[in-house]
Backbone and ligand atoms as CSV (ligand in chain L), in Angstrom:
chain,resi,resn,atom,element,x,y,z
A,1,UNK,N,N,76.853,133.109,111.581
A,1,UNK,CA,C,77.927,132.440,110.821
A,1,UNK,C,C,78.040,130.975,111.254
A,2,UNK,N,N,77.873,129.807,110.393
A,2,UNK,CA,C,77.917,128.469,110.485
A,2,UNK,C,C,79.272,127.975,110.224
A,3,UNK,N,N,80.441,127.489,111.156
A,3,UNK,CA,C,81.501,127.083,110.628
A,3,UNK,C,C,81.586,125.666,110.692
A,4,UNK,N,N,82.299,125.220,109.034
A,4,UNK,CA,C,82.658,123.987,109.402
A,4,UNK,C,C,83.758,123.514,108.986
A,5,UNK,N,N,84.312,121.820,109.388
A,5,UNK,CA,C,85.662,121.826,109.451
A,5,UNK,C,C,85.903,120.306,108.745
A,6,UNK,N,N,86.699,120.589,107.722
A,6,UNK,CA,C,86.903,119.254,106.895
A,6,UNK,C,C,88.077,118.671,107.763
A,7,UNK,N,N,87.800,117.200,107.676
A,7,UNK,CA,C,89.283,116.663,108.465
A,7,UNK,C,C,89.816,115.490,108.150
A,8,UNK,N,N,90.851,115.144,107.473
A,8,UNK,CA,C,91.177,113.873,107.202
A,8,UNK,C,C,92.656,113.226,108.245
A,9,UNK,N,N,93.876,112.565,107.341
A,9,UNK,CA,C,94.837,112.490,108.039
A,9,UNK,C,C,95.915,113.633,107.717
A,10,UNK,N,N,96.459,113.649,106.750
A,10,UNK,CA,C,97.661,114.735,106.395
A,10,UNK,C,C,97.121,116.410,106.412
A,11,UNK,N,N,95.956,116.287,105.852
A,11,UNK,CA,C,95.433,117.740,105.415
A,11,UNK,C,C,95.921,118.640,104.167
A,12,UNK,N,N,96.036,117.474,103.398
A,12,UNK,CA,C,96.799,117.093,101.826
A,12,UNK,C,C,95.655,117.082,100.910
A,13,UNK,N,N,95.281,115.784,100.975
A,13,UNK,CA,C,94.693,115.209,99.717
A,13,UNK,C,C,93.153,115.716,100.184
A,14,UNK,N,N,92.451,114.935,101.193
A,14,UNK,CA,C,90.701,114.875,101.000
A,14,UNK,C,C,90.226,116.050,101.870
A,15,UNK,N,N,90.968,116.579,102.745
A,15,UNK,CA,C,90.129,117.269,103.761
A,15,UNK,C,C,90.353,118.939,102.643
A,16,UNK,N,N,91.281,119.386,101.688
A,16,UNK,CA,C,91.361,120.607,101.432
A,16,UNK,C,C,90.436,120.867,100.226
A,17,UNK,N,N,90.409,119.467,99.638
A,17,UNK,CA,C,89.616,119.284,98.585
A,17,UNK,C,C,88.044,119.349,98.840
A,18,UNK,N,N,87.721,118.941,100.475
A,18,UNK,CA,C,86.492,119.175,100.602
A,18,UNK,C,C,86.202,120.388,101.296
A,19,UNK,N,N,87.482,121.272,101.573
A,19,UNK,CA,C,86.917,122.588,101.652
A,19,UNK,C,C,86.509,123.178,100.721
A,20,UNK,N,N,87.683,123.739,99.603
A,20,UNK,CA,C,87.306,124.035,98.682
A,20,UNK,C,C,85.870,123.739,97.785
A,21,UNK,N,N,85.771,122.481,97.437
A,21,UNK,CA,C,83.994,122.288,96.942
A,21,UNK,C,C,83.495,123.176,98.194
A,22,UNK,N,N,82.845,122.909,99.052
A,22,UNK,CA,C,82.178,123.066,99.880
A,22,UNK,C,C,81.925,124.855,100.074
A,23,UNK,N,N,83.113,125.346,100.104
A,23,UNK,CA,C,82.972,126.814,99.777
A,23,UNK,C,C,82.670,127.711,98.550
A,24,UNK,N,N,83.035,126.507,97.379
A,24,UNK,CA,C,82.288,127.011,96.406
A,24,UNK,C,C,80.773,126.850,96.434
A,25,UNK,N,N,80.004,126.566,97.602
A,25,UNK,CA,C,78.666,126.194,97.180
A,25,UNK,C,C,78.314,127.139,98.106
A,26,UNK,N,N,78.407,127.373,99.105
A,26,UNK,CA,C,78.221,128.060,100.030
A,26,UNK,C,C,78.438,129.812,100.303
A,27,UNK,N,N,77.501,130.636,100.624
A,27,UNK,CA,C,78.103,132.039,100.256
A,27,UNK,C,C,79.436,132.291,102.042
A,28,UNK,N,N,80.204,133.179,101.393
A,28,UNK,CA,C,81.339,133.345,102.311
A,28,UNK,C,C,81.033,133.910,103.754
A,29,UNK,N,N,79.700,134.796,103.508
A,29,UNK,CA,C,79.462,136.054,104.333
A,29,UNK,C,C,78.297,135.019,105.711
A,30,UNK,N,N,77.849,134.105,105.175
A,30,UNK,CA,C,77.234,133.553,105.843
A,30,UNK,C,C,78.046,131.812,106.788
A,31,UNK,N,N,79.038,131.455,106.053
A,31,UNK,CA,C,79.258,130.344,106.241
A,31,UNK,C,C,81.218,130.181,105.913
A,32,UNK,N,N,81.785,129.245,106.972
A,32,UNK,CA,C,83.185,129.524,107.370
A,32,UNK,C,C,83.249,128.184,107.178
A,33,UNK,N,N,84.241,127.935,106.443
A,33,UNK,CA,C,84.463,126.121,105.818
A,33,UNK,C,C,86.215,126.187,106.247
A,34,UNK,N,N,87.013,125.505,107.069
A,34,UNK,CA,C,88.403,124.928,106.707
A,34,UNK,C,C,88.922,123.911,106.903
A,35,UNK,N,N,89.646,123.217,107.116
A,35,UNK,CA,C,90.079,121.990,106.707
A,35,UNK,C,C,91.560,121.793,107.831
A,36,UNK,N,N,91.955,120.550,108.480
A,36,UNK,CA,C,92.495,120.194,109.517
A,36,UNK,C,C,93.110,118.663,109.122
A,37,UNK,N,N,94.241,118.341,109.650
A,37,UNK,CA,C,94.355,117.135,109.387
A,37,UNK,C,C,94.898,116.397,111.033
A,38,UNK,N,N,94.325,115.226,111.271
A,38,UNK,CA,C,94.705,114.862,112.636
A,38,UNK,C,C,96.192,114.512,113.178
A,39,UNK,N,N,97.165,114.089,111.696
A,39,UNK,CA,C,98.508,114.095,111.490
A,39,UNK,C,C,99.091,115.196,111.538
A,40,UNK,N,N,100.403,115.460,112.007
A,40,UNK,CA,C,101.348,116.429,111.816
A,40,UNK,C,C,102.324,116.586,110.992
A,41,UNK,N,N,102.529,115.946,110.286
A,41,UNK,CA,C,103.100,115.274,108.929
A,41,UNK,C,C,103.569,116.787,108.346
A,42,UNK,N,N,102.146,117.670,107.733
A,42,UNK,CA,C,102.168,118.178,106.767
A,42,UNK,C,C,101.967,119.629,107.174
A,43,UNK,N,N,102.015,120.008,108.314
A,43,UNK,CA,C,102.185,121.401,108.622
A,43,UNK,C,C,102.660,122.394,107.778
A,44,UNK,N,N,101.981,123.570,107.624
A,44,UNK,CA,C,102.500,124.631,106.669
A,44,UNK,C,C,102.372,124.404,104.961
A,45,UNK,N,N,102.347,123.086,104.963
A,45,UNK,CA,C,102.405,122.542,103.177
A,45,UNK,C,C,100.867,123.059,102.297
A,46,UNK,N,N,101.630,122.952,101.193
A,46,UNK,CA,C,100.440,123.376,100.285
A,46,UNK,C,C,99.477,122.068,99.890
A,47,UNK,N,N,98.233,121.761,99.415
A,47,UNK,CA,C,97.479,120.643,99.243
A,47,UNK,C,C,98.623,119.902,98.072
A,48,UNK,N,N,98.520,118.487,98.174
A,48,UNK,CA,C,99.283,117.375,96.773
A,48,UNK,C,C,98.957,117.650,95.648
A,49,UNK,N,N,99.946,118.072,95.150
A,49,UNK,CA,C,99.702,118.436,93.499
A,49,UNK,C,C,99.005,117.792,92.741
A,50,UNK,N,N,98.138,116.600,92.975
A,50,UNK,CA,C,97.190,115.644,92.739
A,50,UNK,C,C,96.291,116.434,92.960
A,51,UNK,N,N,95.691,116.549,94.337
A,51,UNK,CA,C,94.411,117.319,94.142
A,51,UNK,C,C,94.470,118.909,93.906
A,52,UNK,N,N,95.297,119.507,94.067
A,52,UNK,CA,C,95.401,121.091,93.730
A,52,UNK,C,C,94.872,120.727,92.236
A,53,UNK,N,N,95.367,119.480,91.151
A,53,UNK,CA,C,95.411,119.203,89.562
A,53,UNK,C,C,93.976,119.043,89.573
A,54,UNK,N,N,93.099,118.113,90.428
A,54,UNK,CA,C,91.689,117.666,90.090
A,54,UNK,C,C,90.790,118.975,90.268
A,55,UNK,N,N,91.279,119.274,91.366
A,55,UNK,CA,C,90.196,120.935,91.622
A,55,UNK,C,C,89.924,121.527,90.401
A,56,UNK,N,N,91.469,122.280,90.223
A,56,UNK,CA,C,91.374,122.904,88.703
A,56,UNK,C,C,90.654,122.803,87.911
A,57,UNK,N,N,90.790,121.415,87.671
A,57,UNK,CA,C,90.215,120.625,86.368
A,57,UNK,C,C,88.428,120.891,86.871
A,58,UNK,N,N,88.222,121.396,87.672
A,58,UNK,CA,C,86.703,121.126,88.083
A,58,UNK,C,C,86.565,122.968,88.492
A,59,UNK,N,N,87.407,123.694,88.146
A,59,UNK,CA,C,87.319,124.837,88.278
A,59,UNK,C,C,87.563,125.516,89.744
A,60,UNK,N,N,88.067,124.984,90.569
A,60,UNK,CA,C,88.657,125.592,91.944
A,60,UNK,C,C,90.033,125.497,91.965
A,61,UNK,N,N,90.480,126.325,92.865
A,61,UNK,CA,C,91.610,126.822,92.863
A,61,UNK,C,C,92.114,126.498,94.668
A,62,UNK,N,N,92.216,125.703,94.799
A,62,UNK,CA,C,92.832,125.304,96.322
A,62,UNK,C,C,94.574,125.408,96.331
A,63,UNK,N,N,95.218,126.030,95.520
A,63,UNK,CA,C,96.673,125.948,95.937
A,63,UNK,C,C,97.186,126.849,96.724
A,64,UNK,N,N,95.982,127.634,97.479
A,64,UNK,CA,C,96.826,128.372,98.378
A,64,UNK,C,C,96.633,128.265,99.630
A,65,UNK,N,N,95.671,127.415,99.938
A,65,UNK,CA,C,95.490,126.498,101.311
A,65,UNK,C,C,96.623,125.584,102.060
A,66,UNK,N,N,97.160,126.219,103.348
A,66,UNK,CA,C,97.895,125.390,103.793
A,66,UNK,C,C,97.766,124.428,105.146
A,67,UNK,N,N,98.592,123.321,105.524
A,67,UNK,CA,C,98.190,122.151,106.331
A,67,UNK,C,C,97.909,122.959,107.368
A,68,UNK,N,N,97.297,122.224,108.664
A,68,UNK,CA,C,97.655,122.458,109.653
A,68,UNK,C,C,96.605,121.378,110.764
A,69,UNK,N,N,97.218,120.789,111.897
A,69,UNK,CA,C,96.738,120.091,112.909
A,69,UNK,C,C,95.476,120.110,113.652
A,70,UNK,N,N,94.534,119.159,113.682
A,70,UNK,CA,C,93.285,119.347,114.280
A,70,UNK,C,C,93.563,119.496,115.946
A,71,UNK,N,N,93.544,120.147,116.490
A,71,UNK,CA,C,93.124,120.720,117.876
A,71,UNK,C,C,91.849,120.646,118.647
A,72,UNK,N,N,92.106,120.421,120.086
A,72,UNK,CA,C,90.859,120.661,120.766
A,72,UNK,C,C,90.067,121.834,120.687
A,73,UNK,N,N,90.859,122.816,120.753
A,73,UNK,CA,C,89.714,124.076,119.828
A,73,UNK,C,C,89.255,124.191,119.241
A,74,UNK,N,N,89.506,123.192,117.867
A,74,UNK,CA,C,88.198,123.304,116.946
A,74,UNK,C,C,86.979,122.596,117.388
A,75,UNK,N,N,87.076,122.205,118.961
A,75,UNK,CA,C,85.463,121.913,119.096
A,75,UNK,C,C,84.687,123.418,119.411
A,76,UNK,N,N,86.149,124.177,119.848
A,76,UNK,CA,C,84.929,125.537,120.489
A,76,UNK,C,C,84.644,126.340,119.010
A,77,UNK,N,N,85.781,125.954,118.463
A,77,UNK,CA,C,85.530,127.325,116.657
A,77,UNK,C,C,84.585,126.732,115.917
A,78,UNK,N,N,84.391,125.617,115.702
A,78,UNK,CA,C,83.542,125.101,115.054
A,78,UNK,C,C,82.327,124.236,115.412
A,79,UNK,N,N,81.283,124.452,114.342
A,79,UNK,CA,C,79.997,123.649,114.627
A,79,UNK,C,C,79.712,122.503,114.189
A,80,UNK,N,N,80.438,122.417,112.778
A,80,UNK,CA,C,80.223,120.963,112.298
A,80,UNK,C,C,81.669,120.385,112.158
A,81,UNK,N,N,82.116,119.203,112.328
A,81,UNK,CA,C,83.201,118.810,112.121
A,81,UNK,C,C,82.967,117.552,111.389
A,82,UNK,N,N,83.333,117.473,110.105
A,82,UNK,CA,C,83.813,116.340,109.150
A,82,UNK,C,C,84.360,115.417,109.163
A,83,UNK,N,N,84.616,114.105,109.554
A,83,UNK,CA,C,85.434,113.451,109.105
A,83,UNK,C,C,85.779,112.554,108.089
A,84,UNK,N,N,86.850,112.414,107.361
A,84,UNK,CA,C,86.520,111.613,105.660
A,84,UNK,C,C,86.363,110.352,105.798
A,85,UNK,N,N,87.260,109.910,107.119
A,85,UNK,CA,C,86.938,107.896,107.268
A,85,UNK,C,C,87.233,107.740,108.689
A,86,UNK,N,N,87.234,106.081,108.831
A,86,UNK,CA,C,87.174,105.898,110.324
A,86,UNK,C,C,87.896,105.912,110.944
A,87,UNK,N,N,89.216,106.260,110.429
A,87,UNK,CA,C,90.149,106.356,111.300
A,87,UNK,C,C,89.997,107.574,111.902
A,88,UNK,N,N,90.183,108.692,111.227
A,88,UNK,CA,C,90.083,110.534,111.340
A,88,UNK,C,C,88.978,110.287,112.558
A,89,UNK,N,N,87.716,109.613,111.939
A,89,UNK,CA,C,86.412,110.110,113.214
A,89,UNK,C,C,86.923,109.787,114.403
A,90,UNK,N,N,87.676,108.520,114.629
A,90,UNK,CA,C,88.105,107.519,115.923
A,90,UNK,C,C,88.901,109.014,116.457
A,91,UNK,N,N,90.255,108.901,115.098
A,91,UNK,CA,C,91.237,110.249,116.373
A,91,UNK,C,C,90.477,111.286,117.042
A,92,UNK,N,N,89.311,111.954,116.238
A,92,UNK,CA,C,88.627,113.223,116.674
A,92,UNK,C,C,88.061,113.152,118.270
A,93,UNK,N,N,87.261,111.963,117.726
A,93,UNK,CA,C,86.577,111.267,119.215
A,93,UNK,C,C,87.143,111.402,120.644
A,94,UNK,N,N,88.357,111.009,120.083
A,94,UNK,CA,C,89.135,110.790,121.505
A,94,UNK,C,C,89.914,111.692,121.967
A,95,UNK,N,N,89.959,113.076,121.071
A,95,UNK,CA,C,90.373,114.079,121.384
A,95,UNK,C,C,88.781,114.943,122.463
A,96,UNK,N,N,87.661,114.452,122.108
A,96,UNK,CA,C,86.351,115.219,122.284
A,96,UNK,C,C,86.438,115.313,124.111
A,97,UNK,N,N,85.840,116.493,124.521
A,97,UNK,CA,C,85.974,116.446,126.075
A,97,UNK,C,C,84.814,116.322,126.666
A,98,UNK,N,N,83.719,116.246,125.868
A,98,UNK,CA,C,82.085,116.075,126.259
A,98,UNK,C,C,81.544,115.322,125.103
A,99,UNK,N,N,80.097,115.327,125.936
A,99,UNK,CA,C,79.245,114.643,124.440
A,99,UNK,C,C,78.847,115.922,123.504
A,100,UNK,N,N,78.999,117.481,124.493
A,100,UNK,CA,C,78.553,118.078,123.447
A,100,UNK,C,C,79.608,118.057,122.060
A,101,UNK,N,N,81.475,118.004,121.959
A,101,UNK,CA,C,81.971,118.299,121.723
A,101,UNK,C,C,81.852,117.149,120.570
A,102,UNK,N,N,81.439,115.569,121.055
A,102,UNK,CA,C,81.448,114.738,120.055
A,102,UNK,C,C,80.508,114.812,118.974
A,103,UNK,N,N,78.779,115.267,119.777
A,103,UNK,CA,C,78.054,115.586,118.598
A,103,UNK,C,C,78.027,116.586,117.257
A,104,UNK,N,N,79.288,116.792,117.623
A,104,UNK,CA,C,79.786,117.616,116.729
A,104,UNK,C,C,80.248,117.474,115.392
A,105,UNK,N,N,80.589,115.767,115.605
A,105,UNK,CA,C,81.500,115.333,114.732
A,105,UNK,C,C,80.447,114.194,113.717
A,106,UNK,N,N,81.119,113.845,112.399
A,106,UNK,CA,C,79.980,112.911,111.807
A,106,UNK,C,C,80.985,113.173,110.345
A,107,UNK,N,N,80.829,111.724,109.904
A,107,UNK,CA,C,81.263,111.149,108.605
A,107,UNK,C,C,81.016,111.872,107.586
A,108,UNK,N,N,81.824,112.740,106.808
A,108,UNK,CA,C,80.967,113.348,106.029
A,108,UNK,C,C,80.052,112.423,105.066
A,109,UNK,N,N,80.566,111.480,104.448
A,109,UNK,CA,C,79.926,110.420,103.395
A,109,UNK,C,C,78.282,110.367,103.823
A,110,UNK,N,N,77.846,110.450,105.549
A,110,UNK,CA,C,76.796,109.973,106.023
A,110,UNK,C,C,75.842,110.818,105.142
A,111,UNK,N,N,76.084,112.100,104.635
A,111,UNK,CA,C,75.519,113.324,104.772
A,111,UNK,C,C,74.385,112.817,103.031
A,112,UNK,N,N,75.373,111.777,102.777
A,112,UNK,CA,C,75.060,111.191,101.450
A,112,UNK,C,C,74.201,109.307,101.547
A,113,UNK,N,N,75.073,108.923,102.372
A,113,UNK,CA,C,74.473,108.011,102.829
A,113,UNK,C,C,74.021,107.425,104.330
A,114,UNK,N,N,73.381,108.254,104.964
A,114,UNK,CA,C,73.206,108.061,106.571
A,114,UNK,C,C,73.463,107.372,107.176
A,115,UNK,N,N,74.477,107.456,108.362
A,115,UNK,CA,C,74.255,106.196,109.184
A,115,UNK,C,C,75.091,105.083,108.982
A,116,UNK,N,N,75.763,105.346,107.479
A,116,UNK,CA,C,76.470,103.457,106.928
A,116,UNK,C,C,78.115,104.191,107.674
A,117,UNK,N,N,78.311,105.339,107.677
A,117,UNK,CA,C,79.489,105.717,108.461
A,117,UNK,C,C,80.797,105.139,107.239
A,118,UNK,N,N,80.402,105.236,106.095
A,118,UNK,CA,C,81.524,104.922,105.078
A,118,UNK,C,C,82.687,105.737,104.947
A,119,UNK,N,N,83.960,105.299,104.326
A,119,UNK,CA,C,84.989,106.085,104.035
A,119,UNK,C,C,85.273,106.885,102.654
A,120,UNK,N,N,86.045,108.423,103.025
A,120,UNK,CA,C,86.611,108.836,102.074
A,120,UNK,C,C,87.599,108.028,101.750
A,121,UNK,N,N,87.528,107.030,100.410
A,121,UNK,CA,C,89.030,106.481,100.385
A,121,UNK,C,C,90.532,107.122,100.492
A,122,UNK,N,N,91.216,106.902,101.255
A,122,UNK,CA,C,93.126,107.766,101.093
A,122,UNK,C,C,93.306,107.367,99.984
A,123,UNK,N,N,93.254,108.887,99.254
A,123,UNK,CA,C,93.986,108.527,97.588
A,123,UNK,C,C,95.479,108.613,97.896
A,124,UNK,N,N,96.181,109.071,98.737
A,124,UNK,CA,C,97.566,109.585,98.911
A,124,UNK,C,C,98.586,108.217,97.959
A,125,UNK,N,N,98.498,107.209,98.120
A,125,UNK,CA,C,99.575,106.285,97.321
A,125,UNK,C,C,99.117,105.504,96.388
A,126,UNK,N,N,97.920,105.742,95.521
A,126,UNK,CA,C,97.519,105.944,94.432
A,126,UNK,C,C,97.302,106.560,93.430
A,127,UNK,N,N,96.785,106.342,92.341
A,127,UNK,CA,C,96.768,107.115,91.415
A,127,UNK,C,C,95.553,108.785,90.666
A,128,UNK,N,N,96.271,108.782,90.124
A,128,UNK,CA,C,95.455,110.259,89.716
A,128,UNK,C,C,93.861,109.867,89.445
A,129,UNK,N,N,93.478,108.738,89.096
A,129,UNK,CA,C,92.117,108.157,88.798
A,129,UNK,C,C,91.591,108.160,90.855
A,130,UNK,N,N,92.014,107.965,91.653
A,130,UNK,CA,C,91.681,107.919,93.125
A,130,UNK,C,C,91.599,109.639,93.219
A,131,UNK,N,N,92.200,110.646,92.914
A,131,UNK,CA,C,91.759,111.491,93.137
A,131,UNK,C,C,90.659,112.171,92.689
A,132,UNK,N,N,90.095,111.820,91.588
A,132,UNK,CA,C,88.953,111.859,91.014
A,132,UNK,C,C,87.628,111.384,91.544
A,133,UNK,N,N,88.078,110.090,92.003
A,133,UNK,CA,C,87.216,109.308,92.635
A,133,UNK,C,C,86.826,110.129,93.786
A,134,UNK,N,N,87.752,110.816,94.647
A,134,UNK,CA,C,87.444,111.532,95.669
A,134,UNK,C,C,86.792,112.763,95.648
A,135,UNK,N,N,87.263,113.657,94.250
A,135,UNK,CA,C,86.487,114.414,93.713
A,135,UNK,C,C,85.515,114.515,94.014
A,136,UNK,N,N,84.809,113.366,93.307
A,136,UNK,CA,C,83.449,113.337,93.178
A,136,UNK,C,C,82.541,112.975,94.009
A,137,UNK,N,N,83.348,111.974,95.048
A,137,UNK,CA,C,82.317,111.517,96.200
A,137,UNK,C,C,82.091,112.774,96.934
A,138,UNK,N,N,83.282,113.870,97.195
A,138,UNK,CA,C,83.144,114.955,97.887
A,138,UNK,C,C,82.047,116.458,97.186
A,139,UNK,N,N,82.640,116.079,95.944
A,139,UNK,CA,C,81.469,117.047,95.579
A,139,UNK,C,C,80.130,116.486,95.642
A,140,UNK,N,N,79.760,115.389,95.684
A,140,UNK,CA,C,78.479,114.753,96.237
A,140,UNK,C,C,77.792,115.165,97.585
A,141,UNK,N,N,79.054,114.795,98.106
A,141,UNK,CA,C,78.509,115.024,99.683
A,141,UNK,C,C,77.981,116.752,99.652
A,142,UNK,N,N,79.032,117.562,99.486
A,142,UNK,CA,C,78.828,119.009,99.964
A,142,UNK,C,C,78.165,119.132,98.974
A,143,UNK,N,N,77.442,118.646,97.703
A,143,UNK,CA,C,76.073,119.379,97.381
A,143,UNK,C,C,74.645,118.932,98.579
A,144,UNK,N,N,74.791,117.993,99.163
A,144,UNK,CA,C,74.001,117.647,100.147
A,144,UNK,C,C,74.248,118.534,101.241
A,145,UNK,N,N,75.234,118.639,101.313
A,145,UNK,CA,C,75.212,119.645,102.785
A,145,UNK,C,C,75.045,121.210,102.881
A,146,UNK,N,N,75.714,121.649,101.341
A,146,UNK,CA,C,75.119,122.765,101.294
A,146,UNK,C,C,73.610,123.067,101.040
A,147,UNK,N,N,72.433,122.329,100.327
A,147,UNK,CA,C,71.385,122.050,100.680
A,147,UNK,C,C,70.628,121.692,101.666
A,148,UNK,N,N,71.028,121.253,102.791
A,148,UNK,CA,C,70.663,121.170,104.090
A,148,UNK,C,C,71.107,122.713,104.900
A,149,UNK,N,N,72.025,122.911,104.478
A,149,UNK,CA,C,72.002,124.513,105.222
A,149,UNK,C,C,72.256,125.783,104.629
A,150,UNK,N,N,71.322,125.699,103.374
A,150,UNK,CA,C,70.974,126.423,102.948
A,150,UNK,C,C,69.926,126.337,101.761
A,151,UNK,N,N,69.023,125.861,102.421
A,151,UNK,CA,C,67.869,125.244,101.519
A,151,UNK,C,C,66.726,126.093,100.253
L,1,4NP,P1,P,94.963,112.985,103.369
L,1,4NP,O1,O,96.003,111.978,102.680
L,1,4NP,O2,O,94.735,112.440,104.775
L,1,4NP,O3,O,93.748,112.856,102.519
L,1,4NP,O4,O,95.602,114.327,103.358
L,1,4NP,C1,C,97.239,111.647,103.245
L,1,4NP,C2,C,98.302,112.483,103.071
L,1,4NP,C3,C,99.534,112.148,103.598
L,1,4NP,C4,C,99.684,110.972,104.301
L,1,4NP,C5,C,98.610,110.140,104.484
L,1,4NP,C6,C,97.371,110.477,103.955
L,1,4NP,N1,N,100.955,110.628,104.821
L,1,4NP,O5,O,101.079,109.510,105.355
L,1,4NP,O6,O,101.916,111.408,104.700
């Protein structure tokens, strides 16, 4: 079983949205996808009715996913850890207690464009066209990643 862990700031807008894709590509029995936000903001909450609306519209159903805080344990639960931009990677980092714990971690965007370490833009105080935008960069990425591990 390969687990991995989407992570943005709230655990609202980009990190639930890139679970969801990501588990739709991926079979369940083999592979463990969830989503974390480095803020505490949003504990217990359901994803922003913004992206719960874009999923839909793209045929997933994320409204029953709720927030919850990235922890030092998810270096031991998990193998890959996500982050959507540079802020999220910075907090993760400095939570990390080894190098094994950091190599853990990586931009998701890279997975699409290597190495440039680009951002998921925060759609949070924009408009419904930014969640789209995120949409799609994310369903980009996790068709790349589910092709890399599971080729
Ligand atoms: P997310 O977006 O990190 O993609 O979930 C945000 C959600 C909430 C806030 C910031 C970003 N906030 O400041 O409450």
């Amino acid at each position: 079983m390969t687990k991995i862990l989407m992570v943005c700031l709230g655990n609202i807008c980009r990190s639930p949205l890139a679970e969801g894709i990501l588990k739709s590509k991926l079979s369940s029995a083999a592979f463990f996808v969830d989503s974390a936000g480095t803020g505490d903001y949003h504990i217990g909450k359901k994803p922003d009715s913004r992206s719960i609306a874009v999923a839909k519209k793209h045929g997933l159903d994320i409204s029953n996913l709720k927030g919850r805080q990235f922890s030092v344990s998810d270096f031991d639960a998990f193998d890959v850890i996500y982050a959507m931009d540079e802020s999220n990677y910075r907090n993760i980092i400095t939570l990390a207690r080894n190098e094994q714990d950091k190599a853990k971690v990586n931009f998701i965007l890279n997975e699409i464009y290597p190495d440039q370490n680009q951002n998921v833009p925060d759609p949070y105080y924009g408009g419904n066209d930014g969640f789209e935008n995120v949409y799609n960069m994310l369903d980009e990425a996790c068709d790349a990643i589910s092709k890399k591990l599971n080729p």
